[in-house]
C-alpha positions in Angstrom: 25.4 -44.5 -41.1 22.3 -44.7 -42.9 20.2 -41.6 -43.9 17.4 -42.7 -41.2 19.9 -43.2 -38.6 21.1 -39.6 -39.3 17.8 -38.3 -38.7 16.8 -40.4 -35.5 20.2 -39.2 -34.0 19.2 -35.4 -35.0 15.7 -35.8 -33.5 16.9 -37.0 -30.4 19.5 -34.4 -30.2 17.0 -32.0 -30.1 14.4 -33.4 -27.5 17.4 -33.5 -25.3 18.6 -30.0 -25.5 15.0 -29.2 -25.1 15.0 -31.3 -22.0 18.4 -29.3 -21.0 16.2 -26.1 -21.4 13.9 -26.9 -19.5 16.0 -28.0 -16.6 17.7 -24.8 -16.6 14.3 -23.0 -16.3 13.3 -24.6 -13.5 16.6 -24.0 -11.9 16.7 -20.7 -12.3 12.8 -20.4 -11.1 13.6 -22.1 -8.1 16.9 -19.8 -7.3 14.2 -16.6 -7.9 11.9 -17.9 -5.5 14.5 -18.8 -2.9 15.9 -15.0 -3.3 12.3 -13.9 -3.1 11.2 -15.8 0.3 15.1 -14.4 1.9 14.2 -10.9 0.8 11.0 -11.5 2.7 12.4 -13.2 5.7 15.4 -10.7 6.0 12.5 -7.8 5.8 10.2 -9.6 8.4 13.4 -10.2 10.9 14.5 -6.6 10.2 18.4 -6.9 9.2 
């Protein structure tokens, strides 16, 4: 494989773990937010 071939492959192996990242971010947001709005619904039902 040629030298620029090896460095096109790096670069792109790094925007998509940055895209991975990124993903799990916004997973995780969404799961605290979710959590959040139960807390509040469980507090305004009063379980």
């Amino acid at each position: 494989m040629s030298k620029k071939r090896k460095v096109q492959r790096a670069r792109h192996e790094e925007k998509e773990a940055k895209k991975a990242q990124k993903v799990i971010n916004w997973i995780f947001g969404v799961l605290v937010v979710l959590a959040i709005v139960l807390v509040v619904y469980l507090m305004a039902v009063g379980v």
